[in-house]
DOLUM-751415 format. One record per residue (C-alpha): residue number from 1; residue in one letter; x, y, z. Coordinates in steps of 0.05 Angstrom, whole numbers, always signed. Layout:
% residues N
+-----+----+--------+--------+--------+
!   i ! aa !      X !      Y !      Z !
+-----+----+--------+--------+--------+
! NUM !  a !      X !      Y !      Z !
...
+-----+----+--------+--------+--------+
END
This chain:
% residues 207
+-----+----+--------+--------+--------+
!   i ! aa !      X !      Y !      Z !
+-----+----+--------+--------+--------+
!   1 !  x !  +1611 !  +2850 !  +2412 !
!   2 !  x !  +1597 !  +2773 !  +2422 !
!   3 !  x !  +1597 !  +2764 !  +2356 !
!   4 !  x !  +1653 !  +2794 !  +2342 !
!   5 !  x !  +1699 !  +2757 !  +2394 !
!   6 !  x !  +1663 !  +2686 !  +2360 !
!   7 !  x !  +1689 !  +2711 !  +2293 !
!   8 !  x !  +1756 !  +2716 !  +2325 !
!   9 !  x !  +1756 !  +2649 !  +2352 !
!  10 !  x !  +1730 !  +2611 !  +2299 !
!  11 !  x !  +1791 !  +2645 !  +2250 !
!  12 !  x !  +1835 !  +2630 !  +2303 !
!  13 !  x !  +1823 !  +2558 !  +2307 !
!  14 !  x !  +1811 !  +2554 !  +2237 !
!  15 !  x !  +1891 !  +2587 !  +2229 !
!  16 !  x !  +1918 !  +2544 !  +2285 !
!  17 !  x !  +1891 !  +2488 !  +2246 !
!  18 !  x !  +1928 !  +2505 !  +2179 !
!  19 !  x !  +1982 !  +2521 !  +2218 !
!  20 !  x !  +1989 !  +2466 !  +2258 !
!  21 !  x !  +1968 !  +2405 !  +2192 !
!  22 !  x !  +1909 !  +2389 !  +2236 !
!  23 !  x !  +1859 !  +2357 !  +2182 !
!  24 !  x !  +1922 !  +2351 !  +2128 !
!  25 !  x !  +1916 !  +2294 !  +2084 !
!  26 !  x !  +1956 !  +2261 !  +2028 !
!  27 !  x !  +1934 !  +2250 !  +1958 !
!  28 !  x !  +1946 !  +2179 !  +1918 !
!  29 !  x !  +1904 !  +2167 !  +1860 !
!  30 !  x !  +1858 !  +2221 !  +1888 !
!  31 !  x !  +1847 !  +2185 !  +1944 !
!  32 !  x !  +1849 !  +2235 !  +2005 !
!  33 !  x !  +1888 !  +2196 !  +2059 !
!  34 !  x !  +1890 !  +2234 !  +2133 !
!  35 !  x !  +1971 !  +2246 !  +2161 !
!  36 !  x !  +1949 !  +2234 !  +2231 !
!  37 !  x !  +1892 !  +2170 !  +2253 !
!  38 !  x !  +1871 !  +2148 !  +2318 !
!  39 !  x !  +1874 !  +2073 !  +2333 !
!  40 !  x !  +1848 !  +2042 !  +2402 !
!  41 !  x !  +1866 !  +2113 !  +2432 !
!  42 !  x !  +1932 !  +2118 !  +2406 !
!  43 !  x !  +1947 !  +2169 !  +2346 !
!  44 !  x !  +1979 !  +2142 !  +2288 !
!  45 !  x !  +2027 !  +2179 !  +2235 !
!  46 !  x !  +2027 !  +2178 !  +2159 !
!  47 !  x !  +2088 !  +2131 !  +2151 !
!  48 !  x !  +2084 !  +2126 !  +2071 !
!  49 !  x !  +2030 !  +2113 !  +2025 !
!  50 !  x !  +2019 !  +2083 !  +1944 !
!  51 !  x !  +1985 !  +2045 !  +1899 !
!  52 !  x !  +1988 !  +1977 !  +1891 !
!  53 !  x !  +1964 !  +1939 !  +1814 !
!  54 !  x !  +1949 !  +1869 !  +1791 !
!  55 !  x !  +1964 !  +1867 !  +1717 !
!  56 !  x !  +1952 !  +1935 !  +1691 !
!  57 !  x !  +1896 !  +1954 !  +1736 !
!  58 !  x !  +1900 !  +1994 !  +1800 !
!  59 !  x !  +1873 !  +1947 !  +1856 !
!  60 !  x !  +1884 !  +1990 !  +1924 !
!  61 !  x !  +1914 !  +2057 !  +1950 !
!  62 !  x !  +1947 !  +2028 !  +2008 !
!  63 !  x !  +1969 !  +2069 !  +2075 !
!  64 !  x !  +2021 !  +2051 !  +2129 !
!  65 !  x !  +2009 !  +2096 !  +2197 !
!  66 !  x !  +2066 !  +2078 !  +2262 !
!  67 !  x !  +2061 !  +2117 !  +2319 !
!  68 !  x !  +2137 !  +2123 !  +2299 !
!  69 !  x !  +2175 !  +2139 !  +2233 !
!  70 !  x !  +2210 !  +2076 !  +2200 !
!  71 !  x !  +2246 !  +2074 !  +2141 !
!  72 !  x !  +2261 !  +1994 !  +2135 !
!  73 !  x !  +2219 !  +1928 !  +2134 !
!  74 !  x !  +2253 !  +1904 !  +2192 !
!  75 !  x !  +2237 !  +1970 !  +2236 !
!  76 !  x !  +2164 !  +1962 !  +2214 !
!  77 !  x !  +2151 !  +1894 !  +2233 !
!  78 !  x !  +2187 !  +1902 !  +2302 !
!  79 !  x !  +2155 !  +1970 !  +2319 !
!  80 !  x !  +2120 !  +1962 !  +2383 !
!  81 !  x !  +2057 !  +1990 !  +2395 !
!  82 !  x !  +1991 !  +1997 !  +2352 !
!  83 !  x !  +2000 !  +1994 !  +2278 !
!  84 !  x !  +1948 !  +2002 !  +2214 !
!  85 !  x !  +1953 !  +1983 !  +2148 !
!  86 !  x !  +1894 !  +2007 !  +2102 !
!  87 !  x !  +1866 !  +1992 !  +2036 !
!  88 !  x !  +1826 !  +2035 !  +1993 !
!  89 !  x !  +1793 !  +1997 !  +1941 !
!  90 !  x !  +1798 !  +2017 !  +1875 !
!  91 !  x !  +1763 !  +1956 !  +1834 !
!  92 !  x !  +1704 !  +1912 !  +1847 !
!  93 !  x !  +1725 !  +1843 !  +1882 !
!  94 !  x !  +1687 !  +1781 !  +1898 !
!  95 !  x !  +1699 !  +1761 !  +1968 !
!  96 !  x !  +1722 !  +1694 !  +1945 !
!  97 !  x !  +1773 !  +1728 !  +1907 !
!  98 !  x !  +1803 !  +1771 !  +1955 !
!  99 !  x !  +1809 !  +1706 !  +1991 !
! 100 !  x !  +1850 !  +1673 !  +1947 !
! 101 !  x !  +1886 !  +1730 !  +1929 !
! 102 !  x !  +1902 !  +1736 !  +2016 !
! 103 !  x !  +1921 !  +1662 !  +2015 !
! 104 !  x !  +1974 !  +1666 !  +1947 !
! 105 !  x !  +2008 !  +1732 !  +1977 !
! 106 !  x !  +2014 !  +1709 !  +2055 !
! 107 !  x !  +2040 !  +1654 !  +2035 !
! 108 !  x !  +2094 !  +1682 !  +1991 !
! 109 !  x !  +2105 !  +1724 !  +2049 !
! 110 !  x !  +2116 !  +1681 !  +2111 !
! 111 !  x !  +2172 !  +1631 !  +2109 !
! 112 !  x !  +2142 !  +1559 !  +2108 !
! 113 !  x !  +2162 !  +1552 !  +2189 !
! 114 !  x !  +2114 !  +1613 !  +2198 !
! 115 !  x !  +2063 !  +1588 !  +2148 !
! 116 !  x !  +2063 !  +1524 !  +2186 !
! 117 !  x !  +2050 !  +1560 !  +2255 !
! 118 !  x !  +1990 !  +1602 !  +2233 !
! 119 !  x !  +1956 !  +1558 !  +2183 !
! 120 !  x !  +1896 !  +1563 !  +2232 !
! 121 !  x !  +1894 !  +1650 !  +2228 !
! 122 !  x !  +1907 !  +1643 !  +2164 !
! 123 !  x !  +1841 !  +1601 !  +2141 !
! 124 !  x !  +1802 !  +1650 !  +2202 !
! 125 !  x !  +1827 !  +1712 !  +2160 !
! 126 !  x !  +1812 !  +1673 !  +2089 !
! 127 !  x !  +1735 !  +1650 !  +2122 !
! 128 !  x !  +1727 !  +1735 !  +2130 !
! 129 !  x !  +1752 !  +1758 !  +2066 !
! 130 !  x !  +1715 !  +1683 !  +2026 !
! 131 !  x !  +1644 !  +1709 !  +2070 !
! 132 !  x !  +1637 !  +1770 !  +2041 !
! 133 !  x !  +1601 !  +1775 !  +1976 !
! 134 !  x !  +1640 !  +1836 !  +1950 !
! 135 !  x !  +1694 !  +1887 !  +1957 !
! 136 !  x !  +1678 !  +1950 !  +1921 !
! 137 !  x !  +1714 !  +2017 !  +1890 !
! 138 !  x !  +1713 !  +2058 !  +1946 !
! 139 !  x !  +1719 !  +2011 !  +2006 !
! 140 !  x !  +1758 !  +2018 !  +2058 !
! 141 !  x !  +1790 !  +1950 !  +2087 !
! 142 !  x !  +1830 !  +1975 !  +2152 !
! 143 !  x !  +1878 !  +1925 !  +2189 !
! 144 !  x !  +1894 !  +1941 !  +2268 !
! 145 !  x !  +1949 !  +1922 !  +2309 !
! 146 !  x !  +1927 !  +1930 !  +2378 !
! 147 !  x !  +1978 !  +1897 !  +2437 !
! 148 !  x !  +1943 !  +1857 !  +2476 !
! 149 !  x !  +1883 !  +1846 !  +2439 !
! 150 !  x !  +1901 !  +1827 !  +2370 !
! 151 !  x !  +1894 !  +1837 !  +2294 !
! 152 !  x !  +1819 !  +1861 !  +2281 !
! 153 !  x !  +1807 !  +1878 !  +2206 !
! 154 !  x !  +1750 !  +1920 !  +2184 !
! 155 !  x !  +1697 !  +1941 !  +2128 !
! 156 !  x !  +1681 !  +2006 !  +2121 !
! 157 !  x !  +1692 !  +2014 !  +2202 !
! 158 !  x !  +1648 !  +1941 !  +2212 !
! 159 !  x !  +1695 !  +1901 !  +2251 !
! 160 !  x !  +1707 !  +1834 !  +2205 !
! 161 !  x !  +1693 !  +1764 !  +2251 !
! 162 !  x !  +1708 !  +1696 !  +2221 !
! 163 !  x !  +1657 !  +1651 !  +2225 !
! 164 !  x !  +1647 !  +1614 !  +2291 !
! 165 !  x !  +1702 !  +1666 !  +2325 !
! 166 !  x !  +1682 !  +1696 !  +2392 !
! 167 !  x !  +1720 !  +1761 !  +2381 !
! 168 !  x !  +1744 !  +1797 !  +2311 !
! 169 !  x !  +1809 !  +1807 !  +2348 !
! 170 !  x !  +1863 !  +1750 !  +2332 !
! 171 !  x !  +1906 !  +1755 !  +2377 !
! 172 !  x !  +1973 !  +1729 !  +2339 !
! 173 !  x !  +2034 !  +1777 !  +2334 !
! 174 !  x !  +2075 !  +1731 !  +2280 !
! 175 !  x !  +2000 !  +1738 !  +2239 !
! 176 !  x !  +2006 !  +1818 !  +2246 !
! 177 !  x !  +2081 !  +1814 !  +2229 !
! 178 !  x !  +2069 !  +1767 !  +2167 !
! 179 !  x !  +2007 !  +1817 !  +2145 !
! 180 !  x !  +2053 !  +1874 !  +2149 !
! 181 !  x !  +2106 !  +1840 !  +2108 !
! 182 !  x !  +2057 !  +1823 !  +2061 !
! 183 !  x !  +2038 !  +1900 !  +2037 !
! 184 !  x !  +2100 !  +1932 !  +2055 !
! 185 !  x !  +2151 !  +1869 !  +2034 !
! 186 !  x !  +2141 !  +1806 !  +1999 !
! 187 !  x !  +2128 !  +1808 !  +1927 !
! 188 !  x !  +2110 !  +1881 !  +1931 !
! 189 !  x !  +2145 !  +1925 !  +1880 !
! 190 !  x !  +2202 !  +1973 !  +1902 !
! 191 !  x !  +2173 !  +2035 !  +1883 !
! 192 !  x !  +2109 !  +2020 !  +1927 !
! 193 !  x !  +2157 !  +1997 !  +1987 !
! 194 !  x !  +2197 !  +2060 !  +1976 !
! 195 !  x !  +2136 !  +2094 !  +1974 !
! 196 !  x !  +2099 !  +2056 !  +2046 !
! 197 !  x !  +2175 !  +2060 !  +2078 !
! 198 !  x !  +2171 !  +2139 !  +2067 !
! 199 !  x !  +2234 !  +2139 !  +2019 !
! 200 !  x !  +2194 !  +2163 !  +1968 !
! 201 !  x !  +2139 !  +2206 !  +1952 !
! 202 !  x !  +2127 !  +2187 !  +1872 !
! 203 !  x !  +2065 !  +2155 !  +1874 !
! 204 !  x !  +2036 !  +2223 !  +1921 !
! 205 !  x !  +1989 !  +2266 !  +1866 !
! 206 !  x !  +2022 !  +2328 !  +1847 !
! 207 !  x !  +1993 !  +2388 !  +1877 !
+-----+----+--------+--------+--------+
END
């Protein structure tokens, strides 16, 4: 009889969970990317997702979760509250070129005032990304928005610390702003903003 009523509950959770898109994910370039992610205690939608290329080559599947929907640039960067961008590699990297790859992309992405301002968290973030010896396929590069604490990046869920730092958290909102605007805006190509903004699905795999 036990046994029974166990079987019962395990189909009923197991139901309420379809049901309900507990443990739903989203598929870009066969990369399985959650709807729903905790960050610092908060939980964090889905916003948009896509894949971003260099050349002809796939670099990243990236992911955008708010603890709201937005639908424009603007509304992104001025969301309050904890925000994530993440990066799922998708070729090999030296650290030393992710950092110069960081460095050329903020810094078409921040207007020369905001460049200016954060030239110091901008060589901290370049010192992570230049320290490590490589990125690979499969990685997963998470950036965290966390008020009142900072931006903390990490590898593979190792918190990232520039050199010398006494915390991985930088605690600069123009940085997190910029860093936004750099995967979602900037020189990133409309059908991927489309795509992180939630306009547009094209870049989801077909099911």
């Amino acid at each position: 009889m036990m046994i029974q009523t166990l079987r019962r509950l395990v189909s009923a959770l197991v139901l309420g969970c379809a049901v309900t898109g507990a443990w739903a994910t989203v598929d870009v370039s066969g990369v399985a990317l959650d709807e729903t992610v905790t960050v610092a205690g908060v939980p964090l939608h889905l916003n948009g997702a896509g894949f971003r290329k260099r050349g002809y080559f796939k670099i990243d599947v990236t992911a955008l979760y708010l603890q709201q929907k937005a639908t424009t640039l603007d509304a992104v960067e001025n969301a309050p509250g904890v925000k994530r961008v993440q990066l799922v590699i998708q070729q090999d990297v030296t650290g030393s070129q992710a950092s110069r790859y960081f460095l050329i992309d903020f810094e078409a992405s921040a207007t020369p005032a905001e460049f200016a301002k954060l030239i110091t968290e901008v060589s901290q973030v370049g010192d992570i990304y230049s320290s490590l010896p490589k990125i690979k396929k499969g990685d997963v590069v998470t950036m965290d928005w966390v008020p009142g604490k900072g931006l903390i990046a990490t590898l593979n869920g190792n918190a990232l610390t520039a050199h010398g730092a006494p915390s991985p958290y930088i605690n600069s909102e123009l940085l997190a702003k910029v860093m936004v605007r750099m995967y979602v805006g900037g020189k990133t190509p409309a059908e991927l903003h489309d795509n992180l903004l939630g306009l547009s699905t094209s870049m989801r795999d077909k099911k």
